[in-house]
C-alpha positions as CSV (number, residue, x, y, z in Angstrom):
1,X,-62.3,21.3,13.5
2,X,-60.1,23.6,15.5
3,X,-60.7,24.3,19.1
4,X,-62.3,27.8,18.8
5,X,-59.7,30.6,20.2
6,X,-60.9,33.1,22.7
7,X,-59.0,35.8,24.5
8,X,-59.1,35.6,28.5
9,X,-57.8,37.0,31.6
10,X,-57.5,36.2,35.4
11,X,-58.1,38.2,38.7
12,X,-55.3,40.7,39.3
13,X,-53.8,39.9,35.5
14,X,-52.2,42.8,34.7
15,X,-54.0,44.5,31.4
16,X,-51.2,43.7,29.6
17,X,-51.1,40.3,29.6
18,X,-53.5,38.2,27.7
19,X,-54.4,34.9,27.5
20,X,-54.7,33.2,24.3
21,X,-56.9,30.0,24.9
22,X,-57.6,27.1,22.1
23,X,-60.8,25.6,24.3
24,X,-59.6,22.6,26.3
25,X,-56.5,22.8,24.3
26,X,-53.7,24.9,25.2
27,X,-53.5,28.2,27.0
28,X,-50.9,30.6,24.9
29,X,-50.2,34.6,26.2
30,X,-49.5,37.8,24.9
31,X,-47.8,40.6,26.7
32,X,-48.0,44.4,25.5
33,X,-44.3,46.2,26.3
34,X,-43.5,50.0,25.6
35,X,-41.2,48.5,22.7
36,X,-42.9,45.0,21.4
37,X,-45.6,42.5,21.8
38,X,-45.0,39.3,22.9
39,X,-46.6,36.0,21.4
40,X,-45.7,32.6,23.5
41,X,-46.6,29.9,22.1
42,X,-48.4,30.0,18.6
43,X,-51.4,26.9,19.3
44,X,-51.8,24.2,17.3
45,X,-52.4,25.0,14.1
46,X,-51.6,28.2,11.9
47,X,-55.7,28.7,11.7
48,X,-55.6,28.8,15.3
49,X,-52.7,31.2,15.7
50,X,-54.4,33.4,12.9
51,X,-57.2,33.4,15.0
52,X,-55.9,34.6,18.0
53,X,-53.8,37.7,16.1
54,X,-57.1,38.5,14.2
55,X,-59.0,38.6,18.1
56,X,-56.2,40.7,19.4
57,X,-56.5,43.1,16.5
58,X,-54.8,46.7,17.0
59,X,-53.1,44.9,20.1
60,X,-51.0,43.1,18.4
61,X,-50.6,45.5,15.3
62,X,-49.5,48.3,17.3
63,X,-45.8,47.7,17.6
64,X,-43.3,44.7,16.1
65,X,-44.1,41.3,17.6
66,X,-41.9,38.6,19.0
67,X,-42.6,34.8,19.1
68,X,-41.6,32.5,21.7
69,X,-41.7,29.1,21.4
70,X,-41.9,27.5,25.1
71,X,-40.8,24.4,24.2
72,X,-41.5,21.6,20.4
73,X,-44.5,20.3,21.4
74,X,-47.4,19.9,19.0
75,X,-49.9,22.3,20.9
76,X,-47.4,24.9,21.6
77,X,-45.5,25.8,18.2
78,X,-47.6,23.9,15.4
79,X,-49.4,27.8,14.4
80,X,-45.6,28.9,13.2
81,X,-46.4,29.2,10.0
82,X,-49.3,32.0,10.8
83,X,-46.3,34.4,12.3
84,X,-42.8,33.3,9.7
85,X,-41.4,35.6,7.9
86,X,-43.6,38.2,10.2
87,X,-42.2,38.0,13.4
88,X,-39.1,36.4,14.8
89,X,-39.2,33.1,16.9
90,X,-37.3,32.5,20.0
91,X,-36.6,29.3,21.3
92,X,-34.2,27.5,23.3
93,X,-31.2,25.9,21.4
94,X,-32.2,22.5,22.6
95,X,-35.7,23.0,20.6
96,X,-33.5,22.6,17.5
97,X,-32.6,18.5,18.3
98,X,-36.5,17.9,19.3
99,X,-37.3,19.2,15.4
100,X,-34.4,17.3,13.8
101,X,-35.2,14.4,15.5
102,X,-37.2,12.2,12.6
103,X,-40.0,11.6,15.5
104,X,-41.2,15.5,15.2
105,X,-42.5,14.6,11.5
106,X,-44.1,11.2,13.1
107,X,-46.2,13.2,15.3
108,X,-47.0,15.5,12.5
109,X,-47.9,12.6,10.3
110,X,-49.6,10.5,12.5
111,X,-52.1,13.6,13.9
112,X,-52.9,14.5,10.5
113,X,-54.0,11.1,9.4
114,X,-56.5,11.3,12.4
115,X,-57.6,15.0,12.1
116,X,-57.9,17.2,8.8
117,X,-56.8,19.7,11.0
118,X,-53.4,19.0,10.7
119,X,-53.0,18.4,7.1
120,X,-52.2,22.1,6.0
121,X,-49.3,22.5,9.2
122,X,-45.6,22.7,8.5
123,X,-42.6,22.2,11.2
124,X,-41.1,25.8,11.3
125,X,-38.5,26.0,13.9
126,X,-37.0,28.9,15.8
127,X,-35.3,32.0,14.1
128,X,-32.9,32.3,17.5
129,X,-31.9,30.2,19.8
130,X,-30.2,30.7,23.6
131,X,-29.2,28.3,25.8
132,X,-29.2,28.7,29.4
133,X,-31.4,32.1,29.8
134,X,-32.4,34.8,27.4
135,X,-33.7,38.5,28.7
136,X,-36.3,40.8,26.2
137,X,-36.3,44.4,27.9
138,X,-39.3,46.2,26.4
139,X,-39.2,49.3,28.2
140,X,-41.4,49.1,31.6
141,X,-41.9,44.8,31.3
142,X,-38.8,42.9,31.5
143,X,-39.4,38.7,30.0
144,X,-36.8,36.7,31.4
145,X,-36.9,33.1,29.4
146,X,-35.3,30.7,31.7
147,X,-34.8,27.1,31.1
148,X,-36.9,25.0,33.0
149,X,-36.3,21.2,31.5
150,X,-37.8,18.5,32.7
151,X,-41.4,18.3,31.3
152,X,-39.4,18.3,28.0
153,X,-35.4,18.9,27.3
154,X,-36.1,22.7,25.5
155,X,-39.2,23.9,28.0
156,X,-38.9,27.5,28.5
157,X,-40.8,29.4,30.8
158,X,-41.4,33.5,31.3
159,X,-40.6,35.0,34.3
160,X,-42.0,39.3,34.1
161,X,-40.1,40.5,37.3
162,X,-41.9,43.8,37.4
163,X,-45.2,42.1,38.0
164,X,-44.0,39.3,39.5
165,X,-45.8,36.9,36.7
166,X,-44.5,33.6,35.8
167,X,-46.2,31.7,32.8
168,X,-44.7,28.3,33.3
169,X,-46.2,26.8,30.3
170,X,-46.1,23.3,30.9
171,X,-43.5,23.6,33.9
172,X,-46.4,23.8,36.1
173,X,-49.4,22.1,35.3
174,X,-52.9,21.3,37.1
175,X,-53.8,18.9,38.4
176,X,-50.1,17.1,37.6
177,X,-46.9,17.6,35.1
178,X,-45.5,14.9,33.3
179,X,-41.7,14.3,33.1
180,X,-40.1,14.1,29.8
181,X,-39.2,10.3,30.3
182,X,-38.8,7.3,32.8
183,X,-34.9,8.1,33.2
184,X,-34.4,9.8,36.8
185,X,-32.4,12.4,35.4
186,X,-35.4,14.2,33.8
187,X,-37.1,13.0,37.0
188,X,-34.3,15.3,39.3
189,X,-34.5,18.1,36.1
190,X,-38.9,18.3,36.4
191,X,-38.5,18.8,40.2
192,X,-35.8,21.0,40.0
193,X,-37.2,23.3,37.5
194,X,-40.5,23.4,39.9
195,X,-38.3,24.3,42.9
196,X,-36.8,27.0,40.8
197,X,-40.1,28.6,39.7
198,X,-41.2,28.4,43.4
199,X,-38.2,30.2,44.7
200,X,-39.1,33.0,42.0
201,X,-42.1,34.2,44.6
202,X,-44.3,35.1,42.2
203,X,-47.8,36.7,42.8
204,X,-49.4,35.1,39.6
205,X,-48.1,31.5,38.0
206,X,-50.0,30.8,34.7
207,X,-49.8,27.2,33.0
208,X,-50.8,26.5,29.8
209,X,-53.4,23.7,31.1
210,X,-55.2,23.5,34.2
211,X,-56.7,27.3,34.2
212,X,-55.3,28.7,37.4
213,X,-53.1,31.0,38.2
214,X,-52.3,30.0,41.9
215,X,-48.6,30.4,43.2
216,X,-49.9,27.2,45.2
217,X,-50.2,24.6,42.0
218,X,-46.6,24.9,42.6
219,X,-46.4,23.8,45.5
220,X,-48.9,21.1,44.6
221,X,-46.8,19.4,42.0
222,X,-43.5,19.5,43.9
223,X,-45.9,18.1,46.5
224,X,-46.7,15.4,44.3
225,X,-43.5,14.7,43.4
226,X,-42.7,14.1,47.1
227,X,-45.4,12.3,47.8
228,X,-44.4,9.7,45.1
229,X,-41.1,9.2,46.7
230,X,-41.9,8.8,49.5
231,X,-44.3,5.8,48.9
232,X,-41.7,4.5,46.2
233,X,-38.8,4.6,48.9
234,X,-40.8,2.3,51.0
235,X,-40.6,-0.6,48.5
236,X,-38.9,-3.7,48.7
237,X,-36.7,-4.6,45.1
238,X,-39.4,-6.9,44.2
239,X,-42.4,-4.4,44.8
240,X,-40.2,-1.9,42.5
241,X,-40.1,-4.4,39.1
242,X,-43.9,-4.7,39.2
243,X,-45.2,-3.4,36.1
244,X,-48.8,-3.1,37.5
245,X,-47.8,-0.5,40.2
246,X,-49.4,1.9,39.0
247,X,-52.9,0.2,39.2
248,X,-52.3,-0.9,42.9
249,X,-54.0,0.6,45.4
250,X,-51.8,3.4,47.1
251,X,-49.9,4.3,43.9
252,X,-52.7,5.2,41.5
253,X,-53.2,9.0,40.5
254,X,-56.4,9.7,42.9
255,X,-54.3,8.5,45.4
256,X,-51.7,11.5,45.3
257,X,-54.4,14.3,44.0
258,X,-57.8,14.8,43.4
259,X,-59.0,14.4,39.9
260,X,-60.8,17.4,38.9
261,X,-64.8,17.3,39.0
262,X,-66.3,17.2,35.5
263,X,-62.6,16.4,34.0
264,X,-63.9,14.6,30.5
265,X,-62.8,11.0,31.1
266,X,-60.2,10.9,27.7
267,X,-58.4,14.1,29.7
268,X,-58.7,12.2,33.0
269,X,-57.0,9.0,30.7
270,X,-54.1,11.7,29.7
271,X,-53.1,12.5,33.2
272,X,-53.0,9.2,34.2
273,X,-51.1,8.2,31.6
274,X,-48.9,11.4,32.9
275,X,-48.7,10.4,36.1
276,X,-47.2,6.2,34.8
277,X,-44.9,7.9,34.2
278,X,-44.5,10.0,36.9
279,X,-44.1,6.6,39.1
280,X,-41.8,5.1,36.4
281,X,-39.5,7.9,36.6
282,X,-39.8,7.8,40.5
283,X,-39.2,3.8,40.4
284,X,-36.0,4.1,38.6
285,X,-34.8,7.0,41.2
286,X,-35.2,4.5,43.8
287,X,-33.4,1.8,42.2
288,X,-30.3,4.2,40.9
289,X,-30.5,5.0,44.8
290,X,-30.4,1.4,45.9
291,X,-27.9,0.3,43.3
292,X,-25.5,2.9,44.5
293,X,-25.8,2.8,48.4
């Protein structure tokens, strides 16, 4: 059964921004402009995105509607089908290679042979594409969809300059972000996309997980990221090849941030999980580093 979809809000949200949240799931938004409505993201399923139009009602009715994908992964895009043909979807050009990549249908396979859920969704990609960044002027709210890669090659995330709101999707995340692989080149691409959020200033940054809207989980994660370099760059060649470093005391994920209080122990497993290979990516850093001096 589907998370059940619920409508929410923040202090100092701005009325026209919504969020769109699939319980523990995945946090979409909707913003109202003079011209159009905004959907990013579309959940994980076409029930769920159904849902979520059917809750915003006259909202989302009211003018034409634009759909942006934030980046090809399962919980972000998967409710497609609920808005093709309806609404035109927006993603970056790099989104195109995750869904032609014979892995997308793996996923898609392999979660609907777990959960009946899944059995009725069908890969639709973007309509348009950009690369590099994309602007949607709708009158008095200006979405500015810059490319923030790292957490995955395509992430996008939505910068409003009049209110000063970024949804950073999965750019940002709380308690940690995970890089898109091992190789220190996404490693360099997560913390620079962080750095470049930060340097925004914005008043309001909105993930898709974690439920906050601090500026600060910014500066949490690029804390992190710090803070795992730092105790990596104090390891001898040896120390770096140990495949158990992650377990060690020092280098485990409660010893870089607090796990939240009441976090369910399977999402507690995911971060971890996250944050292995946060330390890979930060272990081969180090060694490209030490290879090279």
């Amino acid at each position: 059964m589907d998370p059940s979809v619920e409508l929410c809000s923040y202090p100092g949200l701005d009325e026209r921004i919504v969020i769109v949240r699939a319980g523990d799931e995945v946090d979409g938004a909707f913003v109202r402009t003079e011209r159009f409505n905004v959907l990013i993201d579309t959940l994980g399923t076409p029930e769920q995105c159904k849902t979520a139009l059917d809750l915003l009602g006259e909202k989302a009715e009211a003018r034409p509607l634009i759909v942006i994908n934030s980046h090809m992964d399962w919980d972000h895009f998967w409710g497609n089908a609920a808005v093709a043909g309806r609404a035109p979807i927006i993603a970056h050009a790099a989104a195109l290679d995750r869904l032609r990549d014979p892995s997308a249908q793996q996923v898609l396979n392999d979660k609907a042979g777990e959960e009946a859920r899944f059995r009725n969704v069908e890969l639709i990609g973007p309509d348009i594409t950009f690369s590099g960044s994309m602007v949607l002027n709708g009158g008095d709210l200006t979405l500015e969809l810059i490319h923030t890669p790292g957490h995955t090659p395509d992430h996008v995330a939505v910068w409003i300059p009049e209110l000063r709101i970024c949804l950073a999707v999965d750019a940002v995340e709380y308690p940690i972000p995970e890089v898109w692989s091992r190789r220190a080149d996404d490693l360099r691409l997560i913390r620079s996309s962080l750095a470049r959020i930060r340097d925004l200033g914005a008043r309001l940054v909105i993930p898709a997980h974690g439920r906050t809207s601090s500026p600060s989980a910014v500066d949490e994660n690029l804390a992190y990221f710090e803070a795992l370099a730092d105790r990596v760059g104090d390891l001898s060649e040896s120390r770096l090849a140990d495949p158990q470093l992650g377990s060690a005391s020092g280098f485990r994920l409660e010893d870089f941030v607090a796990i939240p209080e009441g976090m369910p122990a399977d999402m507690a497993t995911f971060y971890r999980n996250c944050h292995e290979t946060n330390l890979g990516a930060t272990v081969q850093d180090r060694i490209g580093k030490l290879k090279s001096a």
